[in-house]
BALOBA-1460 file (C-alpha; in Angstrom, 3 decimals):
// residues 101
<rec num="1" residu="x" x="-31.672" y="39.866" z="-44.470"/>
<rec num="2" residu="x" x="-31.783" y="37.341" z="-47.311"/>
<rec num="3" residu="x" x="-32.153" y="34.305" z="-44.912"/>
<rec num="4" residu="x" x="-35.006" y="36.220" z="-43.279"/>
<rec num="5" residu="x" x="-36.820" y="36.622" z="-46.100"/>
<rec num="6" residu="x" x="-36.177" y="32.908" z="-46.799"/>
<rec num="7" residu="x" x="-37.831" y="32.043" z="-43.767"/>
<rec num="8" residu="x" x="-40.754" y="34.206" z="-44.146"/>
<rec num="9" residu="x" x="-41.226" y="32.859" z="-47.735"/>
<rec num="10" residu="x" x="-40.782" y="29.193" z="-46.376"/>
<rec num="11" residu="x" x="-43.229" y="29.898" z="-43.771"/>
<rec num="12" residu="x" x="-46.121" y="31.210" z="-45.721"/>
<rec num="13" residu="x" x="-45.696" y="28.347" z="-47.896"/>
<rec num="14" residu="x" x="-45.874" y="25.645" z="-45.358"/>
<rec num="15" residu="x" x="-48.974" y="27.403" z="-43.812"/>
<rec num="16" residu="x" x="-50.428" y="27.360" z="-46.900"/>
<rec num="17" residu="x" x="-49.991" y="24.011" z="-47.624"/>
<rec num="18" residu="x" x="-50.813" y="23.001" z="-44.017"/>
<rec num="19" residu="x" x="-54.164" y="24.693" z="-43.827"/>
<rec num="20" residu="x" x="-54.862" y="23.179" z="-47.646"/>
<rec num="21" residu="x" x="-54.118" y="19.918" z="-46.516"/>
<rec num="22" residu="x" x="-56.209" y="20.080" z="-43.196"/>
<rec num="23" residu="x" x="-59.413" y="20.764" z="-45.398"/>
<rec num="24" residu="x" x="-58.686" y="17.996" z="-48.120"/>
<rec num="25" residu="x" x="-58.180" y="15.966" z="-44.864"/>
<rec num="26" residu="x" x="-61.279" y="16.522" z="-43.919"/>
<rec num="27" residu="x" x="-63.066" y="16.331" z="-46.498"/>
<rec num="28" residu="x" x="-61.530" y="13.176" z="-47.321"/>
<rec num="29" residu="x" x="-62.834" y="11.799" z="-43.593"/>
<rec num="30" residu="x" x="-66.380" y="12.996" z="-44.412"/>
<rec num="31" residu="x" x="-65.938" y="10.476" z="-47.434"/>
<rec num="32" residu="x" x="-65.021" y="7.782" z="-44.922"/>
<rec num="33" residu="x" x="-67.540" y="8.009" z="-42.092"/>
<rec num="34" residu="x" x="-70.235" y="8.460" z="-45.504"/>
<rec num="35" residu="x" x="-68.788" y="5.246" z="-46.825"/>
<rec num="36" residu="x" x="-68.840" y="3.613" z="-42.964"/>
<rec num="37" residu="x" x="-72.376" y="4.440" z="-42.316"/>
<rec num="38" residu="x" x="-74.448" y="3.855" z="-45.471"/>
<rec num="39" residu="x" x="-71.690" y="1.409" z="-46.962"/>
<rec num="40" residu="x" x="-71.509" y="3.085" z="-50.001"/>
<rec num="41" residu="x" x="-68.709" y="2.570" z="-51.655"/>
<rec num="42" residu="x" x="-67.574" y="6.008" z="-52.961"/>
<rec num="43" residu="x" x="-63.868" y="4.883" z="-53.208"/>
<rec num="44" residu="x" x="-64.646" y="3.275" z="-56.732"/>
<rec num="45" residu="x" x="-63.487" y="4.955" z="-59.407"/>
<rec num="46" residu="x" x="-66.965" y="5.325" z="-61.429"/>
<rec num="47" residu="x" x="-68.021" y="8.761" z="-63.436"/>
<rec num="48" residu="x" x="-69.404" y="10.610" z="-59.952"/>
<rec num="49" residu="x" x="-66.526" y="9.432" z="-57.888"/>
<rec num="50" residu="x" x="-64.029" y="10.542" z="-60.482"/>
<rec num="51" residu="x" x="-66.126" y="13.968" z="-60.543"/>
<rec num="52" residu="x" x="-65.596" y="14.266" z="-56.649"/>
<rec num="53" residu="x" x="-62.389" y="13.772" z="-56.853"/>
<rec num="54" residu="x" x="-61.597" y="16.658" z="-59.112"/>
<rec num="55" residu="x" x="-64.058" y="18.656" z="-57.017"/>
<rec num="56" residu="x" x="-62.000" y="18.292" z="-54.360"/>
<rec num="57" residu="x" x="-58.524" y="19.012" z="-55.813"/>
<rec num="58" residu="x" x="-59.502" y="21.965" z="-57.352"/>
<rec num="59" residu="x" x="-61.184" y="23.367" z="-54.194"/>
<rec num="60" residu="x" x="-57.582" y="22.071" z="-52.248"/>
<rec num="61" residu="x" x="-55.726" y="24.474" z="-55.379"/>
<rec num="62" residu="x" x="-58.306" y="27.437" z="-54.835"/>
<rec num="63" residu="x" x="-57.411" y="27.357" z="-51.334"/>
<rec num="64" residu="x" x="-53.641" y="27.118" z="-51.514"/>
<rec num="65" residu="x" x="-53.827" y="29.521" z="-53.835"/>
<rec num="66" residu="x" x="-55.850" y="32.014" z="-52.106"/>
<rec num="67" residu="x" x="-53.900" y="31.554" z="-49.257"/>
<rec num="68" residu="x" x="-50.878" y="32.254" z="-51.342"/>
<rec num="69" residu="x" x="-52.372" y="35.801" z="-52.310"/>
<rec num="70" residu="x" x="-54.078" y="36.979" z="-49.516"/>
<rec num="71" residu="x" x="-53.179" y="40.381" z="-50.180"/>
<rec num="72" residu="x" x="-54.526" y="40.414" z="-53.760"/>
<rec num="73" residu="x" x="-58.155" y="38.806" z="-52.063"/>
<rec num="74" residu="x" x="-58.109" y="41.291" z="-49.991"/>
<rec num="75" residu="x" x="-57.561" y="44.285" z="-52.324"/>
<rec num="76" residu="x" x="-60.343" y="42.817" z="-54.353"/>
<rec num="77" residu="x" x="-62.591" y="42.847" z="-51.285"/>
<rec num="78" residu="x" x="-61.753" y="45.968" z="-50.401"/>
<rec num="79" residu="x" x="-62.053" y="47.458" z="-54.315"/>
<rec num="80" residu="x" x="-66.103" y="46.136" z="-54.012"/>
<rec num="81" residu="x" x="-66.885" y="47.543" z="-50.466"/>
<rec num="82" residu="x" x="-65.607" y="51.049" z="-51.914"/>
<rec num="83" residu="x" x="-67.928" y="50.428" z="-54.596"/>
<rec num="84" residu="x" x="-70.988" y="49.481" z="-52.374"/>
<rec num="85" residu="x" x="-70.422" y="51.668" z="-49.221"/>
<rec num="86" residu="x" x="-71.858" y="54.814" z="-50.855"/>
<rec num="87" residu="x" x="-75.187" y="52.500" z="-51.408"/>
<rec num="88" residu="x" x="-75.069" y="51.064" z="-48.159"/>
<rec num="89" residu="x" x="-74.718" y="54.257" z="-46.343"/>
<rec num="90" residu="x" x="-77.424" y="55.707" z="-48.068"/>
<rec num="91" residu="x" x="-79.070" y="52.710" z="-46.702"/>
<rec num="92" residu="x" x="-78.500" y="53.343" z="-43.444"/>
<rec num="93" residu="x" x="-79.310" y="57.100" z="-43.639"/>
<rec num="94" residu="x" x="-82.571" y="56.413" z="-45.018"/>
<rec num="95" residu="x" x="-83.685" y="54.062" z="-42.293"/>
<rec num="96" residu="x" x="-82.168" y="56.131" z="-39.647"/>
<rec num="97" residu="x" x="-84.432" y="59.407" z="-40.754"/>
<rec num="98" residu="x" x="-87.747" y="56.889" z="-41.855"/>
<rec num="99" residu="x" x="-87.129" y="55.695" z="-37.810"/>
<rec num="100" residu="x" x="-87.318" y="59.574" z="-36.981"/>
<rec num="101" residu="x" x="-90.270" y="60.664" z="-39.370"/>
């Protein structure tokens, strides 16, 4: 049971980070084919560069993160469509019965 649980904990992990990395990765290339076809050089380390940088590090954390607690997202999705299905039924109800008048 206990290497099981290992696994699965090992897994998630290593998807986590995999996916993270894939989007950094491309982000990263996006810098490169910028920097190939205006020649640009965004690799300097000036005040905007610096600021893209961190951009992108913290967006590679929100995602690892996120993809760490899924389940808490998704309880937090699911928390604000109970709060706005009773509006967007009413939506629904009232264009269905304008459609009929």
């Amino acid at each position: 049971m206990r290497i099981l649980f290992c696994m699965r904990f090992k897994l998630k992990y290593n998807l986590a980070i995999l996916i993270s990395g894939c989007i950094c990765y491309n982000v990263l290339s996006a810098c490169l084919r910028q920097y190939k076809a205006t020649g640009e050089n965004i690799l300097e380390l000036n005040k905007e560069n610096i600021k893209r940088i961190i951009f992108i590090v913290v967006i590679c954390l929100i995602i690892f993160w996120g993809l760490n607690n899924y389940s808490m997202i998704l309880n937090g999705v699911e928390y604000g469509i109970s709060i706005f299905f009773p509006f967007i039924l009413g939506l629904c109800i009232a264009f269905v019965v304008n459609v009929i008048l």
